[in-house]
Each structure stands twice: as structure tokens, then as C-alpha cells.
C-alpha positions in Angstrom: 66.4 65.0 112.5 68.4 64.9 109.5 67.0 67.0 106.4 65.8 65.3 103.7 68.1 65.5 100.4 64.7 67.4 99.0 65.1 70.1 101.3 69.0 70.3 101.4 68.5 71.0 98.3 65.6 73.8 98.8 67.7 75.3 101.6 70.8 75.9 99.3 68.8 77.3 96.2 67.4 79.7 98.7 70.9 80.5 99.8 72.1 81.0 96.5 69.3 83.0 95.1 69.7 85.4 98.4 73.3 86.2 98.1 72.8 86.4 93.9 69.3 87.9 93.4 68.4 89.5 96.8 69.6 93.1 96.3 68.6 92.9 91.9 64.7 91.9 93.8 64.3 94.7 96.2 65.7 97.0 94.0 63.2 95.9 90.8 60.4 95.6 93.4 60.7 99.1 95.2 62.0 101.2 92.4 58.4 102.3 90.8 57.0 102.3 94.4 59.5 103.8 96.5 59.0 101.7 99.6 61.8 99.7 100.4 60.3 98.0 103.4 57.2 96.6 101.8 59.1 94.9 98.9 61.3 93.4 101.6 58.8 92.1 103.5 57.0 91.0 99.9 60.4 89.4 99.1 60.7 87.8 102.7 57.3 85.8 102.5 58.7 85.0 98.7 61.9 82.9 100.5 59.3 81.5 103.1 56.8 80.2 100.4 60.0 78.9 98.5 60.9 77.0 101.8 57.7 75.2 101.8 57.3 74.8 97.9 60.6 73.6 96.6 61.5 70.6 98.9 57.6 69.6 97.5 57.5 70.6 93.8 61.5 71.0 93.3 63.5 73.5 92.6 61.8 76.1 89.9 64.5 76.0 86.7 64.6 80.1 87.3 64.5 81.0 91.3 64.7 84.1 90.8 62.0 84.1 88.7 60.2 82.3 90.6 61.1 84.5 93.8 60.0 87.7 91.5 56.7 86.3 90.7 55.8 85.2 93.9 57.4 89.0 95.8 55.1 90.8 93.3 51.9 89.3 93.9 52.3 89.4 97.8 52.9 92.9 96.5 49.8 92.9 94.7 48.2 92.0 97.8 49.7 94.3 100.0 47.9 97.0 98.2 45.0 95.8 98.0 44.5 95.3 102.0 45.4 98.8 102.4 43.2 100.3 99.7 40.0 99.9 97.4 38.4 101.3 94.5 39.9 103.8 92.5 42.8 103.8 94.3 43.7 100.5 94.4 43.7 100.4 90.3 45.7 103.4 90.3 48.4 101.6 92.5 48.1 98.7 90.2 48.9 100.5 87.3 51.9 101.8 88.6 53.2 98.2 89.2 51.5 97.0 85.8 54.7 96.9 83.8 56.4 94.9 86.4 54.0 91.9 87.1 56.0 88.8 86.0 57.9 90.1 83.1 60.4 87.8 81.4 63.5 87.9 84.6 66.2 88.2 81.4 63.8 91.6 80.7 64.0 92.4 83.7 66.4 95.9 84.0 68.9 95.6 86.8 68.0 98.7 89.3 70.3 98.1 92.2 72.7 100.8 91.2 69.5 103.5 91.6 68.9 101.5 94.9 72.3 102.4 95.9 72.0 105.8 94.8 68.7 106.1 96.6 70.1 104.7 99.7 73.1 107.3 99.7 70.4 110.3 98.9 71.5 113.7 100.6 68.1 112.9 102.8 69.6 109.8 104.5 71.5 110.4 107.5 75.4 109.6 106.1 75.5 106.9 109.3 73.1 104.7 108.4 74.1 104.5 104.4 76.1 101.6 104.3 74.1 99.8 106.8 71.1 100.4 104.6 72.9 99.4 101.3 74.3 96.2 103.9 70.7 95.3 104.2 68.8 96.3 101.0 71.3 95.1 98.4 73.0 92.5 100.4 70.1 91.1 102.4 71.9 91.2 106.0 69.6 91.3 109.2 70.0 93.9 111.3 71.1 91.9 114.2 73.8 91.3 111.9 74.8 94.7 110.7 74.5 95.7 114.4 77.0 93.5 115.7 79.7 94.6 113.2 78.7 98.5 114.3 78.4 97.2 117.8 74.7 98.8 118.2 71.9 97.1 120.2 69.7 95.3 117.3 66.6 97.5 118.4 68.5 100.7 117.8 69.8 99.9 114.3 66.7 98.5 113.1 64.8 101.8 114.1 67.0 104.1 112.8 67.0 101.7 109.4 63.1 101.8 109.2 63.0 105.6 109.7 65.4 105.4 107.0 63.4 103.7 104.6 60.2 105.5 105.7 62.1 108.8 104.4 63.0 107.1 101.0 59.5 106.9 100.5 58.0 110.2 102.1 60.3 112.2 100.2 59.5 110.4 96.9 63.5 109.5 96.2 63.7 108.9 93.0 65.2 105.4 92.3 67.6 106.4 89.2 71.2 106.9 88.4 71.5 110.9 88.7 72.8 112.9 85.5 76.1 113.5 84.9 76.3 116.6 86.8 75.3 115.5 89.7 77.2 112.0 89.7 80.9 112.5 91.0 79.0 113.5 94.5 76.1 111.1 94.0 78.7 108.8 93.6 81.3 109.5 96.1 78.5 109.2 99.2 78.2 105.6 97.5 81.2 104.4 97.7 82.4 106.4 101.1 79.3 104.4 102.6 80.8 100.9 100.7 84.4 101.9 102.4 82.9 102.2 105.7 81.6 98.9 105.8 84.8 97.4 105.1 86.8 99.7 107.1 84.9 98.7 110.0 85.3 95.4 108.9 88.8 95.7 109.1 89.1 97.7 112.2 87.4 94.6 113.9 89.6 91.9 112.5 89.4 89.7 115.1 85.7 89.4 115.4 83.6 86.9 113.3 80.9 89.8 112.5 83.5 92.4 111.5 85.5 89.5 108.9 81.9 89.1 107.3 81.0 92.6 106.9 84.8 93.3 105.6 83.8 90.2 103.1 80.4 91.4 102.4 81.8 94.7 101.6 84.2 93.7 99.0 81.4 92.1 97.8 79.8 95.3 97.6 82.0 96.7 95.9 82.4 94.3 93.0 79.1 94.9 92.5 79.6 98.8 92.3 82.4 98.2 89.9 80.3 95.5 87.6 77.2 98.0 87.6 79.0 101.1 87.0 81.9 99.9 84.9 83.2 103.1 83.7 83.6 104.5 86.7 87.6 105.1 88.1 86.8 105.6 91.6 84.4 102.3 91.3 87.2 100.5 90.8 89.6 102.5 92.7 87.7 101.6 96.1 88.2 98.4 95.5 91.3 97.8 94.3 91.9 99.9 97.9 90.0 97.4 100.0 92.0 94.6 97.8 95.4 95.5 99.0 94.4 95.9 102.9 92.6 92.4 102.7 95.6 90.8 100.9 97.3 91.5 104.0 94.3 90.4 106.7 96.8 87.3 107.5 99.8 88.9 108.3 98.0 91.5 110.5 98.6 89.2 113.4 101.1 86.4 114.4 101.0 83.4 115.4 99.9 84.4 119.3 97.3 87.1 117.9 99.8 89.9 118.4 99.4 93.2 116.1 101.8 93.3 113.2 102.6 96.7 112.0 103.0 97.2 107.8 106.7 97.3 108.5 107.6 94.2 109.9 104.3 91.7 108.6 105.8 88.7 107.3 104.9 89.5 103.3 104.7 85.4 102.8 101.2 85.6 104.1 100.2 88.1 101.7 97.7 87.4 99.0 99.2 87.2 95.8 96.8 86.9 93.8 94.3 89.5 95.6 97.4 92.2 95.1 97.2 91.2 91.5 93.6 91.4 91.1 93.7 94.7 92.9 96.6 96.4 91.6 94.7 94.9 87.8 91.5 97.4 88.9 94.5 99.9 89.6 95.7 100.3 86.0 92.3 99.7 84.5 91.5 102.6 87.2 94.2 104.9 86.2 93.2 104.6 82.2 91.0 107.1 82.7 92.1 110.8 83.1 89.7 111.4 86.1 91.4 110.5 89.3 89.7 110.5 92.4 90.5 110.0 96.7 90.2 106.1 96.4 92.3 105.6 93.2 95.5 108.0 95.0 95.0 105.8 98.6 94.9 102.7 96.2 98.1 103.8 94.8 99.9 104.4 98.0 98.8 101.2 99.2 100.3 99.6 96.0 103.6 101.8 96.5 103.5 101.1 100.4 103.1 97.4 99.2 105.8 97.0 96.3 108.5 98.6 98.7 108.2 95.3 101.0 108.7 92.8 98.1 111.6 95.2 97.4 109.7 96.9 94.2 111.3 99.9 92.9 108.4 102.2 94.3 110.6 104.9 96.6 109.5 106.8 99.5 109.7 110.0 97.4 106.8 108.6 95.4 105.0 107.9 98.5 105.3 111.4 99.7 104.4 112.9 96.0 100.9 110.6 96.2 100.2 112.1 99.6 100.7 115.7 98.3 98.0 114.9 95.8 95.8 113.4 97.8 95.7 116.4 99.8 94.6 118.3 97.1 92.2 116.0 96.1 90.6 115.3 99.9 92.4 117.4 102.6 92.0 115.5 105.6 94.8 115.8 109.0 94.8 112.4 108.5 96.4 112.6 105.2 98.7 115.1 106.8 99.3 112.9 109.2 99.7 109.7 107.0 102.3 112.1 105.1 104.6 112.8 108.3 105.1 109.6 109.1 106.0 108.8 105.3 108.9 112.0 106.0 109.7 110.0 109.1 110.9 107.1 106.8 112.5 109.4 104.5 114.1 112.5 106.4 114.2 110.9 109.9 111.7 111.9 113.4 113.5 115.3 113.9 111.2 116.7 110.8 108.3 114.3 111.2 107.5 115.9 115.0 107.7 119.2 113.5 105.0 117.8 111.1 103.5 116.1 114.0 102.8 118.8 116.0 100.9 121.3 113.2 98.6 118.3 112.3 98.0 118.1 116.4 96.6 121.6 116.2 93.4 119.8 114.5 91.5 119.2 117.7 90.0 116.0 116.0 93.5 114.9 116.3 93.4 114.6 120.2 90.6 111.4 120.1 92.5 110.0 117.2 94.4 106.8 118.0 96.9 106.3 115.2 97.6 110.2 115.6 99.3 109.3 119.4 100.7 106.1 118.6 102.4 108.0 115.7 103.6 111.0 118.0 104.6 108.3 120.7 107.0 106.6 117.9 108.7 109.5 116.7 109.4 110.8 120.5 110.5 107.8 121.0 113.0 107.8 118.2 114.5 110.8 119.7 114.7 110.0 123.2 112.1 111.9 124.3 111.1 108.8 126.9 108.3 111.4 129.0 106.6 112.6 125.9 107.1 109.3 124.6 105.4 107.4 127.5 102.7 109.8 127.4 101.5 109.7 124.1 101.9 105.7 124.0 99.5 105.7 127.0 96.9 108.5 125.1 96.8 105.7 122.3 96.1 102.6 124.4 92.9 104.7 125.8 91.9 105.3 122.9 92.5 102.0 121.0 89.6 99.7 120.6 91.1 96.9 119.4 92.7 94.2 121.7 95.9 93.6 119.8 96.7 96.8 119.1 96.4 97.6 122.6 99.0 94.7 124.0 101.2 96.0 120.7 101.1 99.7 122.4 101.7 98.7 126.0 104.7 96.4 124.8 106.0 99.6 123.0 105.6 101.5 126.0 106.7 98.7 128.1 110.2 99.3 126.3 110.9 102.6 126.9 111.9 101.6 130.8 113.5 98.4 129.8 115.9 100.5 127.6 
């Protein structure tokens, strides 16, 4: 049966008021409660009464308005079921200065939601899921196909989550300036993950929406917490590495190394957008982990449209961002930068103390970077080795036909 233009019309407004006003709702209804789960569930029987009321009365002027008054009430109710008496007015009062106020009145809470979400109580794993599905309004079937959990796993560990929000009374508030940069760092590591999972799983339709809903995430970080460098250093980060999603692959789905991606399917206007947030970033005398990656991403970037950015540079940025976040996958990133610069001879040398790191020896990228460089200087054993070390431990389809062509070329040679 085809819908009537009435509900068509119900069915987008929902839409549109769940991708606009979903995570500003849960975070306004759980804030003064603490329980994340029974606003969502207030907030979900809000979008069902909406389904049934719009195509009927129309479409309220205010939807989210509307969606508020009706979340608060099944609130209201909530409470009521569970308790009587005394109680029952206490937990009223609590909510008292929330029952449908004016929506333009209504303060905006979903940066303390974040910040509740990326409390030192949470388990760092399930952070950006939670933020995926409290300010973003994702089901956990679909957050669990872009981790690649079973549905039944995710949503446990997500409601065990939210049960500790509320047990341990997190407080749903930005935290005081002393407390901030780390506050804020768990934040946007757990927005980075999302889109770098995202990313890693290009070629699936649930990893390009969480990459997209991510960047999403993001924006919001940067519009809620606008003086913020690293805000807007994260996504002027995730920016430059979508800019290039198109080139990533060819035209037979084949990986595409930085190196040799044709820079006509670049995003223009997304570098120029992100390398905008860059300088707006860098205005500010902090600088963080996300503004230097940024940075090396815009240098890494300019180099291919034949900017003046020089490998030297590149190096220089790495240096800091060891100081800033030590990591061996900084080192790493670093070596192969050398390799461009000073040729494989030095890079192995590098190579070889970052492989003392024993989370090097499950690390992917750090293999196919040692298979390169021994390949480079005829070293076709330890070559052949290491490209095979990196298939096994590549996830990702295209990379691994990209690796077993490379390896496949060492005996053609």
C-alpha cells in the first residue's frame, strides 16, 4: 500500500526531528535524573505517539517541542508506576523545572551527556558506542554491525553502561577547567574511534554510515564547545581522510596507497573546510594530538597537489607529536616519512627499534611498512616474510589483494 501524503509527511518530520533533536532530548531528559535508559525509552514511546498523531492532527509547528512534552510526561509516568507517596513528589520535584518549559529555554545539555558518557567509570570500549547511540540515536544492531559484535552483546554491555551512569550518580555537567583537557580528550578519542572504524571498513555500508555519523559527531563537538582547539582539530583530521574516501579504491575496488591515489577524486571543498578548522584550530596557543595529525595530513596532502609543504616539515610535525602523544605508531609513521626523505637503508634501522614494541608484532601497517622497505633493498626473504605477516593480519579485503600483489612481485622481478 502506498502511504498517504499525511503520513509521508509524519514519517519525515520524525526523521528530521531524530537526526536534529534526538541527542539535545535525551540529554535535557536524563541530565537531572541520571538515567539514560528511561529517558530513551520515554523519548522512544514520544516518536511512536508522534507516528500515530501527526498523520491525524498534522505536523505540531515545534516537533521538538512537541516530542519534549510528550517524553516528559511518559517520564512523569514512569515514576509514578514505580513509586508512591512521599517519594513519588520528591521525584517530581526533581523533574519540576523541566516539565514543558518554553523548547527556545530549554539549555542545550548534550555536551554534559558526552562528558557523562566518556566518565573515567565507563569502560573506554563502549564510549563512542554509547555517545553513537545516546546523542545520535543509532540502534545497537546498528552500532554492532560497524564494530562487528553480535547485537545481544553490544546492547548488554551498553545497558550495563548506562546502569553505571546512574548508580554512580555521574554528574551530567561540563567539568571545571582543571579537569577539562582529559575530560575532554576521552571525548573526542571515543568520536575518532567511531570514524576510524568507519574508515577502516570502507567498503561496508555500516562502516560509511558510522564514518558519516561520526563527522557528524564531531561537528557537533566543535559547535558545542567552540573554543576548543582540539574540538576542531579532530575534525579537521577526519575531514582530510574522508576527502580522500573516493580515491581509496579504483575502479575494480583495488586499495590505493596515499602515494599513487589519483588526487582528481579528492574533495576540494571538504580539504578546504578542513584545513579552514585547521587555522581557526591553530589560533589558539594550546595545541593538542588531533591538531599535529591534522597538520601532517594537510602537509601529507599539499605535497600531492605539489604545495610547497616538504618532507622535512613532515618529519618536524612527527617529532612533536611524539612529545605531545608518544605512541610506536607515531614512531613508526615517522620512519616511513625518513624513508621518503633519507632512503630505506635508515628507515629499517628505524624500523627495527620501533619492532621492539611487542604491540608492534599484531600491527598490520607495522609489516606492510617493514615488507616495503626490505623490499627496496633487495632483501626479497625478509621482504616476502613480512608481506605475508601483514596479509594475516589485514582485515580488510582490498588491502589484502594490494599486499599479495606486492608480494606477488617480488618473484616476478
Amino acid at each position: 500500500m502506498t502511504p498517504s501524503p499525511q503520513n509521508s509527511a509524519a514519517q519525515r518530520a520524525a526523521e528530521r526531528a531524530a537526526r536534529e533533536s534526538y541527542g539535545r532530548l535525551i540529554a535535557y531528559l536524563s541530565s537531572r535524573t541520571g538515567d539514560v535508559a528511561a529517558a530513551e525509552d520515554s523519548l522512544a514511546e514520544a516518536f511512536v505517539a508522534a507516528l500515530r498523531q501527526w498523520p491525524v492532527d498534522g505536523v505540531p509547528e515545534r516537533p521538538e517541542a512537541w516530542l519534549h512534552a510528550v517524553a516528559k510526561r511518559r517520564q512523569v509516568d514512569g515514576i509514578r508506576r514505580l513509586v508512591d507517596g512521599d517519594r513519588f513528589a520528591a521525584e517530581i520535584r526533581i523533574l519540576s523545572d523541566q516539565i514543558l518549559p518554553e523548547i527556545d529555554e530549554m539549555p542545550d545539555r548534550r555536551t554534559a551527556l558526552l562528558f557523562a558518557c566518556a566518565h573515567d567509570g565507563i569502560e573506554p570500549s563502549i564510549r563512542a558506542p554509547l555517545m553513537l547511540q545516546t546523542v545520535l540515536g543509532f540502534s545497537a544492531a546498528e552500532i554492532a554491525a560497524a564494530f562487528l559484535l553480535p547485537p545481544s552483546t553490544l546492547s548488554q554491555r551498553l545497558v550495563r553502561a548506562k546502569a553505571r551512569i546512574k548508580k554512580d550518580g555521574v554528574e551530567f555537567q561540563i567539568p571545571d577547567r582543571s579537569e577539562l583537557p582529559e575530560r575532554m580528550q576521552a571525548v573526542l578519542d571515543a568520536v575518532y574511534t567511531a570514524y576510524t572504524k568507519g574508515w577502516s571498513d570502507a567498503d561496508n555500508a555500516a562502516g560509511v554510515d558510522l564514518a558519516e555519523e561520526a563527522l557528524w559527531l564531531g561537528a557537533v563537538v566543535v559547535g558545542l564547545l567552540p573554543e576548543e582547539p582540539e574540538a576542531k582539530g579532530v575534525l579537521a583530521l577526519m575531514l582530510y581522510a574522508e576527502a580522500r574516501r573516493a580515491a581509496r579504491t579504483n575502479g575494480r575496488g583495488d586499495f590505493v596507497p596515499l602515494s599513487e591515489q589519483d588526487v582528481s577524486q579528492w574533495d576540494a571543498q571538504m580539504i578546504h573546510a578542513a584545513t579552514k578548522l585547521l587555522i581557526a584550530a591553530n589560533q589558539d596557543p594550546r595545541s593538542g594530538r588531533f591538531q599535529i595529525e591534522a597538520a601532517i595530513q594537510s602537509a601529507q596532502i599539499a605535497r600531492r597537489l605539489g604545495g610547497a609543504a616538504t618532507l622535512d616539515e613532515i618529519v618536524q610535525l612527527y617529532d612533536l607529536l611524539a612529545l605531545v602523544s608518544p605512541s610506536p605508531v607515531v614512531r613508526l609513521n615517522r620512519a616511513m616519512t625518513i624513508a621518503q626523505r633519507d632512503g630505506p637503508a635508515t628507515a629499517l634501522s628505524l624500523l627495527d627499534e620501533v619492532g621492539q614494541d611487542e604491540r608492534m608484532l599484531t600491527y598490520q601497517p607495522y609489516w606492510a611498512s617493514r615488507a616495503s622497505v626490505c623490499a627496496s633493498l633487495g632483501m626479497r626473504e625478509l621482504a616476502k616474510a613480512a608481506f605475508r605477516q601483514a596479509i594475516g593480519l589485514s582485515s580488510h579485503p582490498a588491502v589484502r589483494v594490494y599486499l599479495q600483489r606486492r608480494l606477488d612481485a617480488i618473484d616476478i622481478s
